[in-house]
Backbone as a printed PyTorch tensor [residue, N CA C, xyz], in Angstrom:
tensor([[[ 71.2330,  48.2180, 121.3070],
         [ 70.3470,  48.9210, 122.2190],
         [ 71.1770,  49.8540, 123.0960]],

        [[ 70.1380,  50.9720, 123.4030],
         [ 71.4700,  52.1360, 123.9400],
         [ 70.9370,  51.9320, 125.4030]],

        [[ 72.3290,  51.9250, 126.2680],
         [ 72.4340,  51.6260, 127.5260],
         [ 71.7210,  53.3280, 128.3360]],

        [[ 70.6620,  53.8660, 128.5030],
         [ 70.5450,  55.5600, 128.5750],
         [ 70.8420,  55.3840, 130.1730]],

        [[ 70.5670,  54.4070, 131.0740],
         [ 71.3590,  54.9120, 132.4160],
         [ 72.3630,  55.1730, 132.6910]],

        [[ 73.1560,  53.8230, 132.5340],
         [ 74.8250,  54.1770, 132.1060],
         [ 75.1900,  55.2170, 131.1480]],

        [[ 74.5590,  55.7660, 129.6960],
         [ 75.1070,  56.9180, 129.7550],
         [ 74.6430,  57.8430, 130.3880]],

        [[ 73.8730,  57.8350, 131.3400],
         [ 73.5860,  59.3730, 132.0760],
         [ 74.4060,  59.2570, 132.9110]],

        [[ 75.0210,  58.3740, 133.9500],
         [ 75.9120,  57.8860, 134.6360],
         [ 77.2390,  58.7470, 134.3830]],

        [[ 77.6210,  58.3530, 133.0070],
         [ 78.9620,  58.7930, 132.7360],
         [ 79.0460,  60.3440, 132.6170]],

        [[ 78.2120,  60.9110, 131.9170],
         [ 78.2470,  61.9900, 131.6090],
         [ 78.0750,  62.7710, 132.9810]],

        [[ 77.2120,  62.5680, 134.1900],
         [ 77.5210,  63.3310, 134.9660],
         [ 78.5690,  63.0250, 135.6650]],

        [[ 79.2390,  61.8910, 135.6000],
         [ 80.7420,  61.5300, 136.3630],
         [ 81.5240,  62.4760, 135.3880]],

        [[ 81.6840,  62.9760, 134.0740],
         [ 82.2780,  63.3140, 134.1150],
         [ 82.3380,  64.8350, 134.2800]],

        [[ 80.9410,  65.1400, 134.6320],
         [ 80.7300,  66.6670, 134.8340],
         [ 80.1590,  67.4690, 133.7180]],

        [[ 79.2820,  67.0450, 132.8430],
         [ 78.7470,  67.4370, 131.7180],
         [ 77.1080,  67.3290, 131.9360]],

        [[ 77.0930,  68.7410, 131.5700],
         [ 75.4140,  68.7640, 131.4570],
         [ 74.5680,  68.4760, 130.2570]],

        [[ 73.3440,  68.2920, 130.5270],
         [ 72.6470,  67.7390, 128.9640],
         [ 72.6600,  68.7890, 127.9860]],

        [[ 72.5730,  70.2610, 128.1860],
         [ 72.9660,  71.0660, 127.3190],
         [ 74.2790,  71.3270, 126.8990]],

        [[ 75.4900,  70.8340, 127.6670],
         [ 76.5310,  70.9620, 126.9530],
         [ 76.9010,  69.8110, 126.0190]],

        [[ 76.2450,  68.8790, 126.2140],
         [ 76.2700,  67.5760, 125.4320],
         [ 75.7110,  68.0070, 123.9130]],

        [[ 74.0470,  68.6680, 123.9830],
         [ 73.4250,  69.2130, 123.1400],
         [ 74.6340,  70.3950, 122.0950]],

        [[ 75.1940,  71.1410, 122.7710],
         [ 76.0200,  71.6830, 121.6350],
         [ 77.3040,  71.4090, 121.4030]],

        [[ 77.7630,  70.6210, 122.6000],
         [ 78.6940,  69.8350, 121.9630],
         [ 78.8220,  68.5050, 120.6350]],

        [[ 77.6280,  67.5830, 121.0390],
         [ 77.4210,  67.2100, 119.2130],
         [ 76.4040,  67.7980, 118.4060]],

        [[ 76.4820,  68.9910, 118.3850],
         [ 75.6790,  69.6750, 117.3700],
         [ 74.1870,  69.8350, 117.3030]],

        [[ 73.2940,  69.5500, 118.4870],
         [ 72.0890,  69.7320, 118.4450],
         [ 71.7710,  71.0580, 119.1020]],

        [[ 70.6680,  71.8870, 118.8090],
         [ 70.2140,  72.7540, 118.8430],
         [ 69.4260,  73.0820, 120.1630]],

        [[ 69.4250,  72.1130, 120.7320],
         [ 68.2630,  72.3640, 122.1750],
         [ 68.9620,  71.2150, 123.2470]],

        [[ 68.5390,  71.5310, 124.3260],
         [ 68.9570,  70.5300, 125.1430],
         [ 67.4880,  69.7110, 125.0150]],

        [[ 66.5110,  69.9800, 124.9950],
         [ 65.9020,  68.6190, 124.8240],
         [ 66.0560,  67.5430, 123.2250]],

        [[ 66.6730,  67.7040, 122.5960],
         [ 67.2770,  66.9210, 121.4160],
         [ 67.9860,  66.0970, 122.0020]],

        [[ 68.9770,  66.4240, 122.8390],
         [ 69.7810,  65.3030, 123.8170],
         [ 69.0310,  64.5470, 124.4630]],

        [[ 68.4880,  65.2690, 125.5000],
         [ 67.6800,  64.5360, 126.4340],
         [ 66.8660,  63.3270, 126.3090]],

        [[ 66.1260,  63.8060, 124.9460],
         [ 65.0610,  62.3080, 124.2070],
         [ 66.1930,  61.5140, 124.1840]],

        [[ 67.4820,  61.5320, 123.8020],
         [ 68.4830,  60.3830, 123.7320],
         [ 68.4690,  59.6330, 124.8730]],

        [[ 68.7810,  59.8990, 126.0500],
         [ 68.6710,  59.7020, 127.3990],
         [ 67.3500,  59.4010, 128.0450]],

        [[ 66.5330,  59.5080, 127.6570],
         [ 65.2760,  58.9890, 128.2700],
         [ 64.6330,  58.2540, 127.2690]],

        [[ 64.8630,  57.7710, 126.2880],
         [ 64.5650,  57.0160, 125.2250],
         [ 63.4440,  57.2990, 124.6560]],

        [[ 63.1770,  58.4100, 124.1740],
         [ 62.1340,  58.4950, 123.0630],
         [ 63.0760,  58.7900, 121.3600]],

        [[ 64.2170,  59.0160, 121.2910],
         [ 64.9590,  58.8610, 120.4050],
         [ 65.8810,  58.0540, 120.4540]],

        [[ 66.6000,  57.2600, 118.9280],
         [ 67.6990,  56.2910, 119.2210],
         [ 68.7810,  57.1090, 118.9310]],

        [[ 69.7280,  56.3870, 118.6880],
         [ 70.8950,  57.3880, 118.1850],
         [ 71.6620,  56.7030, 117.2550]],

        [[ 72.3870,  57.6930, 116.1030],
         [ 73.0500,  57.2280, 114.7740],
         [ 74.2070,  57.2290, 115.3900]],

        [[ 74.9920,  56.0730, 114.7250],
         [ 76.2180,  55.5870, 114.6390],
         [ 77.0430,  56.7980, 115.0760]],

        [[ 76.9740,  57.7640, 113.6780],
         [ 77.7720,  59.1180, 113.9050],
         [ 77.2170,  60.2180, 115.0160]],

        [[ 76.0720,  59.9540, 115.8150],
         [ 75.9200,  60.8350, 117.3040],
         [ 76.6240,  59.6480, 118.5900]],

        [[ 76.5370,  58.6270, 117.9620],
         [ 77.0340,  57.9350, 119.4370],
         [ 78.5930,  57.7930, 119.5690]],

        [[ 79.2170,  58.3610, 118.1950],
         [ 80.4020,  58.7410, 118.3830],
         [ 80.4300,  59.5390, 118.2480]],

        [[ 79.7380,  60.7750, 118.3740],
         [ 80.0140,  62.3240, 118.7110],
         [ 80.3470,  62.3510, 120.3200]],

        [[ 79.2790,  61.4920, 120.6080],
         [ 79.1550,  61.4960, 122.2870],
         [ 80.1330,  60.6730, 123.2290]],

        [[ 80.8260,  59.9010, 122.6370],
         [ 81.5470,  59.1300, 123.1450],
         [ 83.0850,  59.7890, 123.2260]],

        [[ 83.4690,  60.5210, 122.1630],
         [ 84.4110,  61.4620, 122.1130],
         [ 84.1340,  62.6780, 123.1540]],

        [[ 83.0730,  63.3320, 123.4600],
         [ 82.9140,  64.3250, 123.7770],
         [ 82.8700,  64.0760, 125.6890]],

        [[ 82.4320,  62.9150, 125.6860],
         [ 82.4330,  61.8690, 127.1300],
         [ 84.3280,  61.1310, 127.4890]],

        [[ 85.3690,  61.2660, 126.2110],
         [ 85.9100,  60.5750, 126.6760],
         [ 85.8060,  59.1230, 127.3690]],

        [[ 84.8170,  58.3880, 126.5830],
         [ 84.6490,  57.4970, 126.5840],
         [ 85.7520,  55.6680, 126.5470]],

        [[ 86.2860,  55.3710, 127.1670],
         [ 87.1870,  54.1560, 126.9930],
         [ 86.0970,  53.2470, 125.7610]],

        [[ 86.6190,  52.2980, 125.2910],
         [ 86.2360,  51.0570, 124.5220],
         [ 85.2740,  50.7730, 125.0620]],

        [[ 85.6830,  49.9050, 126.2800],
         [ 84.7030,  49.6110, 127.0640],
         [ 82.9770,  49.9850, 127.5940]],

        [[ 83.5750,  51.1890, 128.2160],
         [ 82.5590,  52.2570, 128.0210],
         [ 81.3950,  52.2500, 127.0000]],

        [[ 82.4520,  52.4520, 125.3220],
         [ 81.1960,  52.6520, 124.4250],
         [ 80.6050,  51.3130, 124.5930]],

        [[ 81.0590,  50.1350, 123.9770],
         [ 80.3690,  48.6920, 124.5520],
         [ 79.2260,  48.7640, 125.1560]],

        [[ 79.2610,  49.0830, 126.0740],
         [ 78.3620,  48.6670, 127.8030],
         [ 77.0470,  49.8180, 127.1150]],

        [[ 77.5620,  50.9250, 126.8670],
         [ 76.4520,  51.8700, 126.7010],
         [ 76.0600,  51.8400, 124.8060]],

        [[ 76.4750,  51.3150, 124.1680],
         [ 76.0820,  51.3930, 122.6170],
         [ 75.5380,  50.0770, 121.9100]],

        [[ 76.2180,  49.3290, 122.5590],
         [ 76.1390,  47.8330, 121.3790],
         [ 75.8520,  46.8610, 123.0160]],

        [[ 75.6120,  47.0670, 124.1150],
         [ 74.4810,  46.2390, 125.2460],
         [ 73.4140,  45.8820, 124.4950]],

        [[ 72.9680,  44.4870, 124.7280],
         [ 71.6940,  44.2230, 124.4060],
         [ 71.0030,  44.1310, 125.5320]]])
C-alpha cells in the first residue's frame, strides 16, 4: 500500500513539484502524478522506482512510503 502523505511529504522537502515529478518519470501531465498522490491511481513497481530515484529516496524512505501496510 502506497504511503501518498509521506510521499507528498518528501517530495516537497525535497523541493519538487508535482509537475516536475510528472516529467521527470515520464508522464505527460501533471495530473497523471497527482492521481498517484491522492490515490485514485496505484503505482507499478517500475514508477515507484522512477520516483524514488528522482526523490533521492534512502531504503528506508522507499519502505515507509511503498511496501507500508
Amino acid at each position: 500500500m502506497l504511503n501518498r502523505k509521506l510521499l507528498k511529504e518528501i517530495r516537497l522537502q525535497r523541493g519538487k513539484t508535482q509537475e516536475e515529478m510528472a516529467a521527470a518519470i515520464g508522464y505527460k501531465s501533471k495530473s497523471a502524478y497527482c492521481s498517484i498522490e491522492t490515490g485514485v491511481n496505484g503505482v507499478s513497481t517500475e514508477t515507484a522506482a522512477k520516483i524514488a530515484t528522482v526523490l533521492d529516496m534512502t531504503d528506508s524512505e522507499k519502505v515507509l512510503v511503498f511496501l507500508t501496510i
